[in-house]
Every structure is written in C-alpha cells, then in structure tokens.
RORO-188908 format. One record per residue: residue number from 0; residue in one letter; chain; y, x, z of N, C-alpha, C in turn. Coordinates in Angstrom, 1 decimal. Example, Ala and Ser with C-alpha at 12.3 -4.5 7.8 and 13.67 -1.06 7.14 Angstrom:
   resi   resn   chain      n.y      n.x      n.z     ca.y     ca.x     ca.z      c.y      c.x      c.z
      0      a       A     -5.7     13.2      7.8     -4.5     12.3      7.8     -3.3     13.2      7.8
      1      s       A     -2.2     12.8      7.1     -1.1     13.7      7.1      0.0     12.9      7.9
end
This chain:
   resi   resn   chain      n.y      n.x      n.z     ca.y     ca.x     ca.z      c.y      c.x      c.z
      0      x       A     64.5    289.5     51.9     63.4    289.3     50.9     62.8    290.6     50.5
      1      x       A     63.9    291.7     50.2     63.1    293.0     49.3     62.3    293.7     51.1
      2      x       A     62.6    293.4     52.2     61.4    293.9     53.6     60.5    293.3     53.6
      3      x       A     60.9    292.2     53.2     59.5    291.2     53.6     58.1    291.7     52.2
      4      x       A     58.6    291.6     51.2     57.8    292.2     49.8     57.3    293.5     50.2
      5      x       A     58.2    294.6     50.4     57.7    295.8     51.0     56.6    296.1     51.9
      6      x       A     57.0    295.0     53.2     56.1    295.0     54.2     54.5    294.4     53.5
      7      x       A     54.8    293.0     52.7     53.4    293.0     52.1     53.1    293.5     51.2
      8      x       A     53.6    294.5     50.4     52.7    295.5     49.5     52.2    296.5     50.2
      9      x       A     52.6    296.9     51.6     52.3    297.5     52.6     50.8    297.2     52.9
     10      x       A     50.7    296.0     53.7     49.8    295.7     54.0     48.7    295.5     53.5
     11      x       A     48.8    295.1     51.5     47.7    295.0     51.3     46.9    296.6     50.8
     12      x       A     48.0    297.4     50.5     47.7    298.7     50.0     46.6    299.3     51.5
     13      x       A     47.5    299.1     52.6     47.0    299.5     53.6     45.6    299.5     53.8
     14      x       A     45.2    298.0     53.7     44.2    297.4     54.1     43.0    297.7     52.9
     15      x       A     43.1    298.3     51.9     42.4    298.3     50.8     42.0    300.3     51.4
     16      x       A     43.3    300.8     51.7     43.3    301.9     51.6     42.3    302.8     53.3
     17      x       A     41.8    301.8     53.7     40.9    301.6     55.0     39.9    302.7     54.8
     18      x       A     39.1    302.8     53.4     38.0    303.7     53.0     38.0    305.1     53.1
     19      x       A     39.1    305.2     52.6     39.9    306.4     52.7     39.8    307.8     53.7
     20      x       A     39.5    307.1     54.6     39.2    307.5     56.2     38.0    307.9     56.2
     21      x       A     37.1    307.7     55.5     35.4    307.9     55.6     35.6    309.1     55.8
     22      x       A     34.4    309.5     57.1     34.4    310.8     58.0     33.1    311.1     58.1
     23      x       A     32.1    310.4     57.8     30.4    310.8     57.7     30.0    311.4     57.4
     24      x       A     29.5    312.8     57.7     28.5    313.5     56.8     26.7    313.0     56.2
     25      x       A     26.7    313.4     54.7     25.4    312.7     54.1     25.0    314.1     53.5
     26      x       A     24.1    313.7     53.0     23.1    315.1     52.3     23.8    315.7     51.4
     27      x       A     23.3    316.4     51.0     23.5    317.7     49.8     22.8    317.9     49.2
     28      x       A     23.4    318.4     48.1     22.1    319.5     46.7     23.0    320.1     46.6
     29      x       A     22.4    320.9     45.0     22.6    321.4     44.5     24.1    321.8     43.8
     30      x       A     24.9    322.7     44.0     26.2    322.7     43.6     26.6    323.1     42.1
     31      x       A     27.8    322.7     41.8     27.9    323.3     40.1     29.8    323.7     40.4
     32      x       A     29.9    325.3     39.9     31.4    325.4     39.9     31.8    326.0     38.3
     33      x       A     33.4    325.2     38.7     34.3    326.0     37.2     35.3    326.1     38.0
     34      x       A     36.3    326.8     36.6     37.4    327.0     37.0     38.5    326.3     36.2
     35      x       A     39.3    326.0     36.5     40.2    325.5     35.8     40.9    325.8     34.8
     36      x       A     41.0    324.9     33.4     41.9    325.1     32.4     43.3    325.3     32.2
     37      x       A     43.4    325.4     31.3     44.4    325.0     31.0     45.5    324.4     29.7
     38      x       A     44.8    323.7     29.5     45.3    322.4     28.2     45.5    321.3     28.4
     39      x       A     45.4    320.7     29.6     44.8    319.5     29.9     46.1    318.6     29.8
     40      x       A     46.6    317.1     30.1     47.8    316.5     30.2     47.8    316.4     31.1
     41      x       A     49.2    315.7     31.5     49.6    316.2     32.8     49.1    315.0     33.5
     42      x       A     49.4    314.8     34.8     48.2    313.9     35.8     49.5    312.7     35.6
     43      x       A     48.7    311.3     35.3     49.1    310.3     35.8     48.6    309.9     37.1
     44      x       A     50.0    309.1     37.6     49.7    308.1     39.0     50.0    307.6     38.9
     45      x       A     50.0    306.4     39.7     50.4    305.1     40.3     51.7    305.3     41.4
     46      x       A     53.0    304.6     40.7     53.5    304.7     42.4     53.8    303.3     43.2
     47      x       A     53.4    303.7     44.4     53.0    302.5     45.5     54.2    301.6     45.7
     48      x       A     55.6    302.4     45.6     57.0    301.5     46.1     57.8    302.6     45.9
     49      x       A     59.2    302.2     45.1     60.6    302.9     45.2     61.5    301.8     46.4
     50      x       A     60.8    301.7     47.8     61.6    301.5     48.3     62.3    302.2     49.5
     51      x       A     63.5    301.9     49.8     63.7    302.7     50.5     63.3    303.1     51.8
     52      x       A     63.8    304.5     52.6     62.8    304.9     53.6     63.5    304.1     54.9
     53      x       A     62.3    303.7     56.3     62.8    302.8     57.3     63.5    304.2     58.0
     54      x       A     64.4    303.5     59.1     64.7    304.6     60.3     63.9    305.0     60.7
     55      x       A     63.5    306.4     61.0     62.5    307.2     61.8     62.7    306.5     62.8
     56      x       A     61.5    306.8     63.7     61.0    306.4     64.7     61.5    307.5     65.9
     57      x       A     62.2    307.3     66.9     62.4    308.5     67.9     61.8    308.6     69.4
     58      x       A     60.8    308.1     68.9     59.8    308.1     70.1     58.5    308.0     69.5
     59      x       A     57.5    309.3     69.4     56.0    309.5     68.5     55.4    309.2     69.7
     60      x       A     53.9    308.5     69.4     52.5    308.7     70.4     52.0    310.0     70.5
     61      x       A     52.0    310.8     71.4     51.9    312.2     71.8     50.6    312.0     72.5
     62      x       A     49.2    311.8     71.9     48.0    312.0     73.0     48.0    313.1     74.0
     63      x       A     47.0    312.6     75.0     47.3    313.6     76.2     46.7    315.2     75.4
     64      x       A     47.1    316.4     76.0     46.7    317.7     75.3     46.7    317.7     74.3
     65      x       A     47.5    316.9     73.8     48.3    317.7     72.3     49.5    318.1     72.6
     66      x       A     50.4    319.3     71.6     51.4    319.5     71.9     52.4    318.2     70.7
     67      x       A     53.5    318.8     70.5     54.6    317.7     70.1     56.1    318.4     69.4
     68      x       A     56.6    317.9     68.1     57.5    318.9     67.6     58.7    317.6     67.2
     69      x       A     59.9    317.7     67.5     60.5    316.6     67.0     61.5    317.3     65.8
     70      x       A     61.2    316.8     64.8     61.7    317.4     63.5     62.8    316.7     63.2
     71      x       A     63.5    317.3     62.2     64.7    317.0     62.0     64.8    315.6     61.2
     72      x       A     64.3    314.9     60.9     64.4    313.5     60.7     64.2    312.5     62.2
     73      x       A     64.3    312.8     63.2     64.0    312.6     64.5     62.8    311.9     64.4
     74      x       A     61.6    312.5     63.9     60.3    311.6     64.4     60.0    313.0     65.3
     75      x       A     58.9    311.9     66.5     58.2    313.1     67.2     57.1    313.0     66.7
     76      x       A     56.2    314.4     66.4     55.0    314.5     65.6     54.5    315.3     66.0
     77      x       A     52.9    314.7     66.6     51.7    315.4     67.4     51.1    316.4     66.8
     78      x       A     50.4    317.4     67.4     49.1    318.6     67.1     48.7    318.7     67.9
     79      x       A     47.2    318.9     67.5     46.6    319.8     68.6     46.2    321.0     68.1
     80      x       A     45.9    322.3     68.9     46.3    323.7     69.1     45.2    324.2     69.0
     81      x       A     43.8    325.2     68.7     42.8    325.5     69.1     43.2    326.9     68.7
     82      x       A     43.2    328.0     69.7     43.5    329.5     69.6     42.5    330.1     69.7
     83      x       A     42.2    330.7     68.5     40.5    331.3     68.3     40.8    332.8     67.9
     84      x       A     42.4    333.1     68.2     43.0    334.2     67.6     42.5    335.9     68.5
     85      x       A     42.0    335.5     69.9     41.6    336.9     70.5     43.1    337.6     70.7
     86      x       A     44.3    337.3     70.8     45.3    338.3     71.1     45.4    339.2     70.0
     87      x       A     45.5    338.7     68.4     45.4    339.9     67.8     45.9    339.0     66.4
     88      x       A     47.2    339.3     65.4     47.5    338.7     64.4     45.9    337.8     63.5
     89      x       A     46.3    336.6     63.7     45.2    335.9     62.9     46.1    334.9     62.0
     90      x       A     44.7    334.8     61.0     45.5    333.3     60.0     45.6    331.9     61.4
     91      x       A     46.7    331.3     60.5     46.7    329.4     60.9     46.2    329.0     59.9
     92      x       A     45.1    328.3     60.4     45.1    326.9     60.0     44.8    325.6     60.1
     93      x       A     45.6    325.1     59.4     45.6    323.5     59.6     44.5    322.7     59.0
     94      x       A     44.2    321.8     59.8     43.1    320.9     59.0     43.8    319.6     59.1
     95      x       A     43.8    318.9     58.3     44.0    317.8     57.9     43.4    316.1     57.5
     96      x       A     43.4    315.4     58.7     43.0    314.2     58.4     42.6    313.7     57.5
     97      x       A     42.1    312.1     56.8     42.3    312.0     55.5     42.9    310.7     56.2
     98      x       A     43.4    309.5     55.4     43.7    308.2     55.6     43.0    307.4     56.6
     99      x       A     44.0    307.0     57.5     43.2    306.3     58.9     42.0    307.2     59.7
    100      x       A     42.9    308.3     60.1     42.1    309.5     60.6     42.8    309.5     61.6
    101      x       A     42.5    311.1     62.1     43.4    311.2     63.4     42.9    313.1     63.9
    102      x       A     43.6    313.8     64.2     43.7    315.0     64.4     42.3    315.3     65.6
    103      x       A     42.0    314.6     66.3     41.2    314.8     67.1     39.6    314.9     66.8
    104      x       A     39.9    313.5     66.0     38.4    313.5     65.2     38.2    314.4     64.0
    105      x       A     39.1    314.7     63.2     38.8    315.8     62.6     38.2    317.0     62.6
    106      x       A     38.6    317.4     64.1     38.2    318.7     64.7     36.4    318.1     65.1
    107      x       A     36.3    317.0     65.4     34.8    316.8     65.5     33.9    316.6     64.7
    108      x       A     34.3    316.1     63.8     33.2    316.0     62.3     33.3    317.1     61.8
    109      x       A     34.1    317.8     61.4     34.0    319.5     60.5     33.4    320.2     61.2
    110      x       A     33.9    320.5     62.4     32.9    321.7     63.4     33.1    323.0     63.3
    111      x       A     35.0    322.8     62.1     35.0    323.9     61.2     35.2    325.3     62.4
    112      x       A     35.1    325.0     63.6     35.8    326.0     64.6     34.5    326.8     64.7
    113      x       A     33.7    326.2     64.8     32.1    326.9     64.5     31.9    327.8     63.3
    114      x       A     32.1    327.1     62.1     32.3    327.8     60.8     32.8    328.7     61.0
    115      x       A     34.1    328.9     61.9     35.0    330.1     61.6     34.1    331.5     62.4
    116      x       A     34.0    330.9     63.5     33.3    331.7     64.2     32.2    332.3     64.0
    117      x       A     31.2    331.5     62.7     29.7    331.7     62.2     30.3    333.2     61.0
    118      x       A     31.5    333.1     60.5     31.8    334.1     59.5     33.0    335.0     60.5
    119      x       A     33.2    335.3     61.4     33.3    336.3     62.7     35.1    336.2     62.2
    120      x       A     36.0    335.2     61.9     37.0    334.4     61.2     37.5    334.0     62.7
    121      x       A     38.4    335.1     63.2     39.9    334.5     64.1     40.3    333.8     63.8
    122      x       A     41.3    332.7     63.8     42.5    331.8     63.6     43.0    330.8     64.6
    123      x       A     44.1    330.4     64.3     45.0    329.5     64.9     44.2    328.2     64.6
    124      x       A     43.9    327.6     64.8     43.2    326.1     64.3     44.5    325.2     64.9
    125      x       A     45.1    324.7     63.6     46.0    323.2     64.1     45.6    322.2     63.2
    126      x       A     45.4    321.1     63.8     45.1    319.5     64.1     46.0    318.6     64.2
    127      x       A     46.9    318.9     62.8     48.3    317.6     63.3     48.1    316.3     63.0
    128      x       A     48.7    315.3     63.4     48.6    313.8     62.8     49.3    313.9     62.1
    129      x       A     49.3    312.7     61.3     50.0    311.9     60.4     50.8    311.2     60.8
    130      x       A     51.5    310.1     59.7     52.4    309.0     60.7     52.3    307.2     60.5
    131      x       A     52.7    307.1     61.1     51.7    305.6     60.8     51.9    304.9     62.6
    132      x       A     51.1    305.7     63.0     50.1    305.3     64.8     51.1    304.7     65.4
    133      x       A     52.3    305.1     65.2     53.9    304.8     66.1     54.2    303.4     65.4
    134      x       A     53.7    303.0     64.9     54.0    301.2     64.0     52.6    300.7     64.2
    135      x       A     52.0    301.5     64.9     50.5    300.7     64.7     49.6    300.4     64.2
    136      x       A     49.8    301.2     63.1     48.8    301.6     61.7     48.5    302.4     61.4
    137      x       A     47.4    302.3     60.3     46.7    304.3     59.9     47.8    305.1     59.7
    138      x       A     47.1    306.1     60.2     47.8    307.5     60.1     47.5    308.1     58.2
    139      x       A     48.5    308.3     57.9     48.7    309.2     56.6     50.0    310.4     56.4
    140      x       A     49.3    310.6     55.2     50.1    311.5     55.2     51.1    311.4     53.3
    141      x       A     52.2    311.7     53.7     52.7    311.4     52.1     52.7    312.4     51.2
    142      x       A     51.5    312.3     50.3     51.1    313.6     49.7     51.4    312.8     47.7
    143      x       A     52.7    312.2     47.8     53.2    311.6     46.7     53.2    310.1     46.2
    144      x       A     52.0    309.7     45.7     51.7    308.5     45.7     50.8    307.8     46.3
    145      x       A     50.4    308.7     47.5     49.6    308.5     48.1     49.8    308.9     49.6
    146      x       A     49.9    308.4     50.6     49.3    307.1     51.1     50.0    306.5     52.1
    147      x       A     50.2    304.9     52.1     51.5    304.3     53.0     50.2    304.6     54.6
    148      x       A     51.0    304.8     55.4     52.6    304.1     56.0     53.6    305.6     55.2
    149      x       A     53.2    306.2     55.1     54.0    307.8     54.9     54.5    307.9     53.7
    150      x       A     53.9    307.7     52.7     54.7    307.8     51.3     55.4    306.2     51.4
    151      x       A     54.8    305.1     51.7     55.8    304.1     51.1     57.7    304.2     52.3
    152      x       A     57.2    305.0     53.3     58.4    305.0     54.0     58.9    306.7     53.8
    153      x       A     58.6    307.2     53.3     59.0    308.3     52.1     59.5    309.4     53.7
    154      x       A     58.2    309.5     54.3     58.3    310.5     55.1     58.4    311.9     54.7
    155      x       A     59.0    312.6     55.0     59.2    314.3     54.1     58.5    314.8     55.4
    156      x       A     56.6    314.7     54.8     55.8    315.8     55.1     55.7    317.3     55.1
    157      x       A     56.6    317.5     53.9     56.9    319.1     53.8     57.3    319.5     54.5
    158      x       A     58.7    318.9     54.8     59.8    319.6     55.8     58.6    319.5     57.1
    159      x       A     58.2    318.6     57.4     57.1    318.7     59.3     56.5    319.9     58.8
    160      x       A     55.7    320.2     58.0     54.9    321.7     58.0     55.6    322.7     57.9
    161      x       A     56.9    322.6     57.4     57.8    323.5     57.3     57.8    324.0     58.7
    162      x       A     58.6    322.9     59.2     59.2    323.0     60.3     58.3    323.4     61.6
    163      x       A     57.0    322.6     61.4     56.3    323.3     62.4     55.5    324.5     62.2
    164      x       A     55.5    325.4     61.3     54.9    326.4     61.3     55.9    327.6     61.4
    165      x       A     57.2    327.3     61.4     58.1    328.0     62.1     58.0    328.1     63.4
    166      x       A     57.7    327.2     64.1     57.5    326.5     65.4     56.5    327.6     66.1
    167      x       A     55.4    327.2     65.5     54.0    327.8     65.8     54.0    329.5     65.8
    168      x       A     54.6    330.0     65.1     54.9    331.8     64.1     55.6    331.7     65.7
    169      x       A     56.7    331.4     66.0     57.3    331.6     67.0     56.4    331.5     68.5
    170      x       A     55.3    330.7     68.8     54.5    331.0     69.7     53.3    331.8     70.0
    171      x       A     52.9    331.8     69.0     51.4    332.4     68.4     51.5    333.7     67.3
    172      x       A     50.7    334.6     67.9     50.9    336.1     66.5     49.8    335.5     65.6
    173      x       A     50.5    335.1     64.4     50.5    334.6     63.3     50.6    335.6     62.4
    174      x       A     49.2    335.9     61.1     50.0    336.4     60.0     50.1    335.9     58.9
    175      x       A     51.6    336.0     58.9     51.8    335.0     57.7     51.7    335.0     56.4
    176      x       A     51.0    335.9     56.3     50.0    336.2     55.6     48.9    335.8     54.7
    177      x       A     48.4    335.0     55.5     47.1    334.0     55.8     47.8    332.4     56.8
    178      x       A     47.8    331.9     55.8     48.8    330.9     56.4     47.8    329.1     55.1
    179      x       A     47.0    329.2     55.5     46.0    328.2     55.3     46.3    326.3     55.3
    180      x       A     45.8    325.8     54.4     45.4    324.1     55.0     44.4    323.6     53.9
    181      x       A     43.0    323.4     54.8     42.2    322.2     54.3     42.5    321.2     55.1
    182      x       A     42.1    320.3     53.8     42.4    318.9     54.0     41.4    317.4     53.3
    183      x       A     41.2    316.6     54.1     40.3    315.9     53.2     40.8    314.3     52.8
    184      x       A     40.8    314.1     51.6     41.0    313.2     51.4     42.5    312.9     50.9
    185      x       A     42.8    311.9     52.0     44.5    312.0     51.7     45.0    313.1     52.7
    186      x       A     44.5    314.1     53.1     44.4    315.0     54.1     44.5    316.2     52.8
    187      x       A     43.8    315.9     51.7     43.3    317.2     50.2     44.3    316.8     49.7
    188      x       A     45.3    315.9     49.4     46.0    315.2     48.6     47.4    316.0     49.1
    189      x       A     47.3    316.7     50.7     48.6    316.4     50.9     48.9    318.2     50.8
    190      x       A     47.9    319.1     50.9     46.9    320.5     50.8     47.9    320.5     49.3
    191      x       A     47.2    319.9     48.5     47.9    319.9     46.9     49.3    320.4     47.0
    192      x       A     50.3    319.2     47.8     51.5    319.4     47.9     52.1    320.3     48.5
    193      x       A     51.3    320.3     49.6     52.2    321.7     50.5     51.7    323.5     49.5
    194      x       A     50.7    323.2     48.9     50.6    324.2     47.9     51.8    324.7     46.9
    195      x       A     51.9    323.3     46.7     53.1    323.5     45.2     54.6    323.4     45.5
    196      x       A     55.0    322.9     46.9     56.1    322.7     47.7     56.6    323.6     48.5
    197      x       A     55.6    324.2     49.1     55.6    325.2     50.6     55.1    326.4     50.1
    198      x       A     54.8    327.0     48.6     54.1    328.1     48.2     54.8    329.6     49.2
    199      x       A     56.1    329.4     49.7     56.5    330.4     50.7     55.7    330.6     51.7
    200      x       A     55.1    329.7     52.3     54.8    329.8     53.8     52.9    329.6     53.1
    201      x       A     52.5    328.6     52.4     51.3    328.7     52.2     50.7    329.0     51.3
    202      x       A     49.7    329.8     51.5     48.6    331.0     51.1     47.5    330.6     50.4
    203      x       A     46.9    329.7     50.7     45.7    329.1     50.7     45.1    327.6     51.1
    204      x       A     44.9    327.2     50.2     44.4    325.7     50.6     42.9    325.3     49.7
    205      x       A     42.0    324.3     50.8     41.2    323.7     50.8     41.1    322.6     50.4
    206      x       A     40.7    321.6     49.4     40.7    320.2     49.0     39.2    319.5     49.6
    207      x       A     39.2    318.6     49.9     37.9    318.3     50.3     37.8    316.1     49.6
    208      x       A     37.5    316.0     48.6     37.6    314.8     48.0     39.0    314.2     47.9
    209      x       A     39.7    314.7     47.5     41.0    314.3     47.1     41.9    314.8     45.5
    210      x       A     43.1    315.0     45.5     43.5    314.6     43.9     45.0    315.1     44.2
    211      x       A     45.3    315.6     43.2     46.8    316.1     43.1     47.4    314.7     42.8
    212      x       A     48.5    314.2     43.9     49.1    313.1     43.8     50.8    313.2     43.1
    213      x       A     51.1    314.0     42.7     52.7    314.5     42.5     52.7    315.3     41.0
    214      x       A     53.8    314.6     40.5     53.9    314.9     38.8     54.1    316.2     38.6
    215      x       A     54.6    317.0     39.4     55.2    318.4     39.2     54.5    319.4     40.0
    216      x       A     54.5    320.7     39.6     53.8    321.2     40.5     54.4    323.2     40.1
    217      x       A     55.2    323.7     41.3     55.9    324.9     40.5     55.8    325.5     42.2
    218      x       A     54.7    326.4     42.2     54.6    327.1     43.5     55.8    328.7     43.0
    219      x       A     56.2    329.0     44.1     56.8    330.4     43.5     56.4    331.7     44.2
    220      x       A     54.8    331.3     44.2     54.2    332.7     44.5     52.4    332.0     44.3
    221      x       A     51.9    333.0     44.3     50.1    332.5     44.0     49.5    331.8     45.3
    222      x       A     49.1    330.6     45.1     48.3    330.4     46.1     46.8    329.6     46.1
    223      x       A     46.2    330.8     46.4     44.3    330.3     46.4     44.0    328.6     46.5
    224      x       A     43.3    328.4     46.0     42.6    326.8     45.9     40.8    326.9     45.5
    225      x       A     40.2    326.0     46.7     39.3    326.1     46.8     39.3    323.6     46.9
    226      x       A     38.5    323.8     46.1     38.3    321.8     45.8     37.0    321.4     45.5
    227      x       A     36.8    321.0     46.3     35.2    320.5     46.4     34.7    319.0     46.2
    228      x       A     34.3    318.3     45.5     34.3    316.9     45.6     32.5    316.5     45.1
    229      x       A     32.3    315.3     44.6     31.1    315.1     44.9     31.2    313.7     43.7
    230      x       A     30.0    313.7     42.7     29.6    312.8     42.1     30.6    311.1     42.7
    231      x       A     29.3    310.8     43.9     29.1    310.1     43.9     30.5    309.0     45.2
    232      x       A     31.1    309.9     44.8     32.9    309.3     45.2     33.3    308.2     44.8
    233      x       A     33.1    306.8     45.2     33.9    306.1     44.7     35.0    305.7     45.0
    234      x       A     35.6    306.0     46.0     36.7    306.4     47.0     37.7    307.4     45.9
    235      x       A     37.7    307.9     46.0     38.9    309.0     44.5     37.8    309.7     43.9
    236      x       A     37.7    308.7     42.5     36.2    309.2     41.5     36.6    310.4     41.6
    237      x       A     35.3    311.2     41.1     35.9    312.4     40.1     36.2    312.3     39.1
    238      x       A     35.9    311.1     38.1     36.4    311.1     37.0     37.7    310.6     36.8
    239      x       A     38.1    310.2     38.3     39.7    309.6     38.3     39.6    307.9     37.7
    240      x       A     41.0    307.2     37.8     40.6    306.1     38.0     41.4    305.3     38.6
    241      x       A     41.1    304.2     38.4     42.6    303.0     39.2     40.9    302.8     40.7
    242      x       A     41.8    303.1     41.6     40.5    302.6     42.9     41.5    301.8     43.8
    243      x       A     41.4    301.5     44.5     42.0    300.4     45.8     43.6    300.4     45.1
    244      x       A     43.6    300.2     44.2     45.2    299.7     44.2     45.6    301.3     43.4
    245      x       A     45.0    302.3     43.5     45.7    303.4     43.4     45.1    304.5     42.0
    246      x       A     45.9    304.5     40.8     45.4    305.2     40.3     45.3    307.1     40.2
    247      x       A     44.1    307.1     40.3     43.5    309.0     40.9     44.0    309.7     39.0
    248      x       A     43.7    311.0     39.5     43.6    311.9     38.3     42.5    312.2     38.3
    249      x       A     41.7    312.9     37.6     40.2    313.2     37.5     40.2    314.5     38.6
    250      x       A     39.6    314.6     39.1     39.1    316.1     39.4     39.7    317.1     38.9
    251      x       A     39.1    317.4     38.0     39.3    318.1     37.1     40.6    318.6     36.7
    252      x       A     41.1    317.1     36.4     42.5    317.2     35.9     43.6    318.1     37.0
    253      x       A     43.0    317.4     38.3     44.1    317.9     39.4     43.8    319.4     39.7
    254      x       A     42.7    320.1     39.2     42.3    321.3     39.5     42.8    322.1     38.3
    255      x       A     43.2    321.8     36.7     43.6    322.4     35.5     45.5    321.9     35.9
    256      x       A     45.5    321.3     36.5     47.3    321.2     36.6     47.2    322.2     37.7
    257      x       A     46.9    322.3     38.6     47.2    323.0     39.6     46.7    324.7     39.3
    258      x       A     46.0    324.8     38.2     46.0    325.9     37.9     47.0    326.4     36.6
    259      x       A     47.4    325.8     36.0     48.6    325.6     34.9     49.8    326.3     35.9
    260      x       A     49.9    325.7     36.9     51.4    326.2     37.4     51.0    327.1     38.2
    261      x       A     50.2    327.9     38.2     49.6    329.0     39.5     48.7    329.9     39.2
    262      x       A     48.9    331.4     39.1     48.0    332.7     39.0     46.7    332.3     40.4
    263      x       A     47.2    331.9     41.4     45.7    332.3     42.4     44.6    332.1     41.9
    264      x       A     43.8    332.1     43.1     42.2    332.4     42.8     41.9    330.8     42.8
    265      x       A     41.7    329.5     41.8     41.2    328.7     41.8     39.7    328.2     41.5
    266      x       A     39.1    327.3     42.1     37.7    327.0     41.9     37.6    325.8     42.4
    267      x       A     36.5    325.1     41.7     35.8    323.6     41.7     34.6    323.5     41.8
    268      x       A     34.3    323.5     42.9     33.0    323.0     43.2     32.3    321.4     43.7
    269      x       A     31.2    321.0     42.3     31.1    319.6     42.8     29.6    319.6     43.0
    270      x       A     29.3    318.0     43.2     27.6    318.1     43.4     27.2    316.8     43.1
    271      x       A     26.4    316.6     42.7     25.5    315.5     42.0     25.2    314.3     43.6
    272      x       A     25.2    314.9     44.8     24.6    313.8     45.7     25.8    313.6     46.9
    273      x       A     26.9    314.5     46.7     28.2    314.2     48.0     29.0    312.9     47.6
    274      x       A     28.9    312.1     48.7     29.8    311.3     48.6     31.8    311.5     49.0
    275      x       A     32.2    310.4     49.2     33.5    310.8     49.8     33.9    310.9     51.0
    276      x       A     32.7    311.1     51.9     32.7    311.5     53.4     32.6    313.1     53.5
    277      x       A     33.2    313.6     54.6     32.9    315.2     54.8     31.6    315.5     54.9
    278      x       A     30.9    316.5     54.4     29.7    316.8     53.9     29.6    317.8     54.9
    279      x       A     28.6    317.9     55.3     27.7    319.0     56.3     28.1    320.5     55.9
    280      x       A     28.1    320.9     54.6     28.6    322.4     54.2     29.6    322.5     53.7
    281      x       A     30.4    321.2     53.3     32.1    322.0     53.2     32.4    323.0     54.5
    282      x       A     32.3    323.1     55.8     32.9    323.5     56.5     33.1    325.2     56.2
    283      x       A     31.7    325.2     56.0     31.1    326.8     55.8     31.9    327.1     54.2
    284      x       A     31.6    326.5     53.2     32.4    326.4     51.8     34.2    326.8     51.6
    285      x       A     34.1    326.3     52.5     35.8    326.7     52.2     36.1    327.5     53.6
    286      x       A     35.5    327.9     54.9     35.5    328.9     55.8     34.8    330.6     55.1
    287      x       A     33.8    330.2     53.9     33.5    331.5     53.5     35.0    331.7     52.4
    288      x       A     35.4    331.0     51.4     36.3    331.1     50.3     37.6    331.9     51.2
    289      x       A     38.2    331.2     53.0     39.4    331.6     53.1     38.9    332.7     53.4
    290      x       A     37.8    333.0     53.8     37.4    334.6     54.7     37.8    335.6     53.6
    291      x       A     38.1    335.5     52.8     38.0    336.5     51.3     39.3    336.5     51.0
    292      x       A     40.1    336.3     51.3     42.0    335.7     51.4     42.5    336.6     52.3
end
C-alpha cells in the first residue's frame, strides 16, 4: 500500500511538474538588480514525500557520445563533454537542465558555448543528466524539495557532482579554481545546493528561474551567485508561492538566505517581460558575471 501511494503522489507531482522544463526563449527589456539582505526569514518549502529511497538502478541510458560515471550508489550517470579549454588550465562548467530536460538540449537553447567564446572564456563545458530517463520519466534533479523522480527517490545529487568532478579534474587540466554551475530551473534549484553543499569544489554558480529548495544553507568558503529571474514566471513566481503542488520561496527570499550564509559576490537580476523559459541574454548574463571570477 505505502508503493502504491508513493508511486501516485509520484505521478501526479510529476505530471503537474511537466512546465518546469520550459526551454523557449521570449523577449526582453529592461533589467533591475539588488543585492541581497539580510533579515529576511528563513525559506519555507513544501516537502514532496518522506519516503524511502528505491534501489538504484545499475544499468543508466548512456546516449550515444556522451561519456558515463557509475557512482557509488551504483547508478550509471550520463554527460556530455564540450572542451573549449585550448590545452591550457580552464574553468568547468556545468550547465544544468531544468525539469524534463535533458543535457543535450540544454547545450542547444543557451548557445552558452558561443557566449563563452563571444567573452574570449576557455572552459570545460559539462552537460550532465539528471535521473528519472532509466524508469522512463523526466529527468530531475534533487535539489531538496524539488523535483521527483530524484528527490522523491532521495537521489544524493551532491555526491554525483562530487564524484564526477573528481573524475573530470583527473582527465581534463581543470582549475579548480573556477569550478562553476548554471542551472535553470530545477537545474537553478539544484546550483543553490551544490553552492551550499559542495562550497569545496564549487566557486560559482548561476540561477536562471529557480529558488533555494533546502532549509539550511552553510557553504565553508565564499561562493559567487549570480540569479536572474523574470516578472512574469508563473512556473516558480518571483514572489514565491504554492505552484504545481510545490510551494517556492520568493526570489528574493532565496537570494537574502543564500546571502546570509555566504561572503561572495551575490546579485539579483530581474525584468518586467522574462518569463520562465531561458531568455535570449541570460547566456551572455551570467558568461560576462563568471568571466570576472
């Protein structure tokens, strides 16, 4: 009885959680930035299930030309690789899907590989999935209370970035230094966590319409945050909000908590006409912010 309940709280979160994935670019104006407080209360969420986590899966969908890391929870989990490094210590970075995405198309809607190159910006470009695709469902990523198949089966996303950027350091002259992830959506959501979780290894992160999903937040070293979101979101308001099942923190809020626990260089930039699809100049937005890192 408690799999069967699980599986349909599953399903319907799932199925609600479909938007999530919006990948469109729409127009622009005019932008407005702050920086984060610090008085604010602390973020409420919603959590989706205290149930427990299924057996990993030991056999991942590995698309063709991507590479493949099997991590110590025995899932196998995809990336793909773009070396824009020239033979010469460059940042990684990861970009990050949002909900019912997929590593491949990511890399086609941002264009961010262009961006990097338009601001003369070497790097490792990695493209990982999420998990989900191996059961046959959207890819997510568990960035707290946000988003099944990956948080309600309480996938430890950290440890995969952990673990694969040991991986990567080991193949690629990496400085670790500059050790980056935007991310959109539940893709920004999960940016937040590996911020406040992984503050060892990461440097710098990008939010692109998403929300600090996780009560706590204690990086042990400074790390840059650059969050961009857009009015007209109804997907994770800015003003925060119960949306598909899921209640968000404001904007705001998630940018004053995340600055509460952290000296870096924080900033909020929003706009009166972005929606919750990736916008035409995030790419360049947060390619000029990491160039300065």
């Amino acid at each position: 009885m408690k799999v069967m309940m699980r599986r349909a709280t599953s399903l319907v979160i799932t199925a609600a959680l479909m938007v999530l994935g919006g990948c469109a670019a729409t127009d622009a104006g005019t932008s407005t930035e702050s920086a984060g407080a610090t008085t604010a209360p602390a973020v409420t969420t919603a959590v989706a299930s205290t149930a427990p986590a299924t057996q990993p899966t030991t056999a991942g969908v590995v698309p063709p030309g991507f590479s493949s890391i099997t991590t110590a929870d025995g899932r196998v989990r995809s990336y793909l690789v773009s070396d824009l490094s020239n033979g010469e210590p460059a940042p990684l970075l990861f970009v990050l899907h949002g909900f019912g995405g997929n590593a491949q198309a990511m890399g086609g809607f941002t264009d961010i590989e262009n961006s990097l190159d338009a601001y003369d910006l070497d790097a490792v470009v990695v493209y990982p999935n999420g998990t989900g695709a191996e059961q046959g469902l959207p890819q997510s990523w568990n960035a707290g209370t946000c988003c099944p198949f990956a948080s309600l089966n309480l996938v430890d996303d950290v440890a995969f970035f952990e673990e694969l950027i040991a991986s990567l350091i080991s193949q690629y002259d990496i400085d670790t230094d500059r050790v980056w992830v935007v991310g959109h959506s539940n893709g920004g959501m999960m940016a937040y966590r590996l911020a406040c979780e992984l503050s060892s290894r990461i440097t710098a992160i990008g939010v692109a319409a998403g929300s600090m999903m996780i009560d706590s937040c204690s990086p042990t070293r400074p790390v840059a945050a650059l969050h961009v979101h857009g009015d007209l979101d109804t997907v994770v308001p800015l003003a925060g909000g119960n949306s598909l099942g899921i209640v968000f923190p404001s904007t705001q809020l998630s940018v004053e908590t995340f600055s509460r626990a952290n000296d870096g260089d924080i900033k909020l930039v929003t706009n009166a006409k972005w929606t919750h699809d990736w916008q035409p100049e995030w790419s360049g937005l947060f390619t000029q912010f990491l160039a300065s890192k």
